[in-house]
C-alpha positions as CSV (number, residue, x, y, z in Angstrom):
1,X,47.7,11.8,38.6
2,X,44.5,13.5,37.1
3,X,41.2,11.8,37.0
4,X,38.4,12.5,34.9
5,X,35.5,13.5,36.5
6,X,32.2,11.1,35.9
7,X,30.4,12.2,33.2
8,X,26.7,13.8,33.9
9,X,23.9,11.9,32.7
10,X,21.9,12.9,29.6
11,X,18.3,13.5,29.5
12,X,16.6,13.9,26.6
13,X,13.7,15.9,27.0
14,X,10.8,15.9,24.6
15,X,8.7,19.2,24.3
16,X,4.6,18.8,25.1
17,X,3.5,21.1,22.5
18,X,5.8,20.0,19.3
19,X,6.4,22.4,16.9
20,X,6.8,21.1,13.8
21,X,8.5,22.8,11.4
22,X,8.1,20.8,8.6
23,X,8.4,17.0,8.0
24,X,6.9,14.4,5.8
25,X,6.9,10.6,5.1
26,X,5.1,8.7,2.0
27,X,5.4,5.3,1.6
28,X,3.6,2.9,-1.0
29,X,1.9,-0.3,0.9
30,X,0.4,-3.8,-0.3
31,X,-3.5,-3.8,-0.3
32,X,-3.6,-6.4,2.6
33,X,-4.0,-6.9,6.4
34,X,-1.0,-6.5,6.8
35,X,0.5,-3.8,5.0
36,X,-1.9,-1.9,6.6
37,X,-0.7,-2.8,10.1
38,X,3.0,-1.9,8.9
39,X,1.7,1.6,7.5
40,X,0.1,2.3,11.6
41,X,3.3,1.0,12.7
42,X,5.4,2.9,10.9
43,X,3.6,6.2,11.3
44,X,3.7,5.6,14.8
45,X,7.2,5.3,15.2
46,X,7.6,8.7,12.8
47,X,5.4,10.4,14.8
48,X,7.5,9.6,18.1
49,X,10.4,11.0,16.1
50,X,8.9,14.2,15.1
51,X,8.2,15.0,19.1
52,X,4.6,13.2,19.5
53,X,5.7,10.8,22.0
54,X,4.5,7.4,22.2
55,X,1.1,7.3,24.9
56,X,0.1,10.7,24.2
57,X,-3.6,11.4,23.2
58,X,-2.4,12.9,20.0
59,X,0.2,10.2,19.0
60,X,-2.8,7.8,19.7
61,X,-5.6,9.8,18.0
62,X,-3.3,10.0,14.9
63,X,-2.3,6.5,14.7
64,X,-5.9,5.4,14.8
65,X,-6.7,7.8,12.0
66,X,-3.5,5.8,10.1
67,X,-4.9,2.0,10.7
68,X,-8.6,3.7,10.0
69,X,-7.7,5.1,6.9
70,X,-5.2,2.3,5.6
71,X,-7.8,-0.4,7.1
72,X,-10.7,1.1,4.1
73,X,-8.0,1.5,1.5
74,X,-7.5,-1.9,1.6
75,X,-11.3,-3.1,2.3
76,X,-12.8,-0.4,-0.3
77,X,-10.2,0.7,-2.5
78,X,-8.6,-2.5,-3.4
79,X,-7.6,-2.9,-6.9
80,X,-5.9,-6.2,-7.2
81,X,-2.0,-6.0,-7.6
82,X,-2.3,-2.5,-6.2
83,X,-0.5,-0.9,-3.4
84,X,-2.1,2.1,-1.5
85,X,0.4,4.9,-0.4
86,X,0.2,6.5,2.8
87,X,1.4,10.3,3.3
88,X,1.6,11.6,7.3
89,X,3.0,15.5,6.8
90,X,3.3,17.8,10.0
91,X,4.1,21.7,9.7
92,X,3.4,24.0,12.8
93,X,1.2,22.1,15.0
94,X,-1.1,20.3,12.2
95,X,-0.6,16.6,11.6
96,X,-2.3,15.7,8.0
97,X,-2.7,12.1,7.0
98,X,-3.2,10.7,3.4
99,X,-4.4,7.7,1.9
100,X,-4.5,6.8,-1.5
101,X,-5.9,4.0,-3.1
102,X,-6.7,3.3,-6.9
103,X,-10.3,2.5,-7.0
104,X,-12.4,5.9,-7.9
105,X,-15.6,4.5,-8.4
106,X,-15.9,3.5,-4.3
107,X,-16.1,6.9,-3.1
108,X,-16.1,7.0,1.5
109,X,-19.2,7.4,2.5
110,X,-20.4,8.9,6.2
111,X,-23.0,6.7,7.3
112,X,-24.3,5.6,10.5
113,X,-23.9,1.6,10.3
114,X,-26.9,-0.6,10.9
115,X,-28.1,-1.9,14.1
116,X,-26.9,-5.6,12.7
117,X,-23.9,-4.2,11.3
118,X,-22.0,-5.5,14.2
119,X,-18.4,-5.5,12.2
120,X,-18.1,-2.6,10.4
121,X,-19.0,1.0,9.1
122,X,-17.3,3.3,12.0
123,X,-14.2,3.7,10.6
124,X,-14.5,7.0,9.2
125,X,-17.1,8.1,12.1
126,X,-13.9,7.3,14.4
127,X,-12.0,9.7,11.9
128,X,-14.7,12.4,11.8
129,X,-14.6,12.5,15.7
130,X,-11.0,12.4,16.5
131,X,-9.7,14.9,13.4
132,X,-10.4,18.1,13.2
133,X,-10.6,18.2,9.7
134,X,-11.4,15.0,7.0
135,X,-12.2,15.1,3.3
136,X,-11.5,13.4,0.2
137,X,-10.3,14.2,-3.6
138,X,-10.1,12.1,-6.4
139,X,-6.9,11.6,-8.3
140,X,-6.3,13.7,-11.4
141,X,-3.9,11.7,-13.1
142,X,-5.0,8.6,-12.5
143,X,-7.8,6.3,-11.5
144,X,-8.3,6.5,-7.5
145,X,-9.1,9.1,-4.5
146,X,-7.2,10.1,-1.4
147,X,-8.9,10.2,2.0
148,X,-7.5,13.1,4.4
149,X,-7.8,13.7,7.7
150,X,-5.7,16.8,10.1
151,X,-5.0,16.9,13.7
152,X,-3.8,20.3,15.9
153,X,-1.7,18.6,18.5
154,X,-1.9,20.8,20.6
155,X,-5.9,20.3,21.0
156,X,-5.6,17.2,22.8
């Protein structure tokens, strides 16, 4: 009689430096609370996929850049009945986020917030001092701007 031998467990190893060599994920979301919670969650989870594991400092850096971003689409760039669309591309070891939203005329704006400002006006401080590169273009087709941000993983 022959008997199999037990089978050796698997271990999935994820690399600490990912290199990417090139992935992408766009998604339209609603202009609300919500949708931009489901645009950080989802980037989260496709960041964990592309090899920036869930609890590292970029995988967190970059997913506060996501809820950042999506959070002033939907506070500054809502048009009603509009969606914004997110875009998170990675190629080497640069992460580049995109949001666009469809209001042109509310262009971001890096200001120090006001001592009684107690609520708001960091967000794209936050994004200026975790990115290594932000910026903004307006559409060309049609009414609206993207916000940008990029991220070498391997920096943090």
């Amino acid at each position: 009689m022959t008997s199999n031998p037990s089978p050796l467990p698997v271990r999935i190893l994820r690399p600490t430096q990912p290199h990417f060599t090139w992935h992408h994920f766009t998604m339209l979301f609603s202009s609300t609370p919500r949708g931009a919670r489901l645009a950080r969650y989802l980037a989260g989870e496709r960041l964990d996929t592309w090899g920036v594991p869930y609890g590292s400092d970029a995988h967190d850096a970059l997913t506060l850049i996501v809820a950042e971003l999506s959070a002033n689409a939907v506070s500054h760039g809502l048009v009603p009945g509009r969606d914004f669309r997110l875009r998170v591309s990675a190629e080497g070891v640069t992460v580049r986020v995109e949001v666009t939203d469809t209001r042109g005329e509310r262009l971001p704006a890096f200001t120090e917030p006001s001592a009684d400002d107690q609520e708001g006006g960091r967000g794209l401080l936050l994004v200026a001092a975790l990115a290594d590169n932000w910026g903004w273009f307006a559409r060309t087709n049609s009414p609206g701007k993207t916000v940008w941000a990029s991220l070498d993983v391997r920096r943090l």
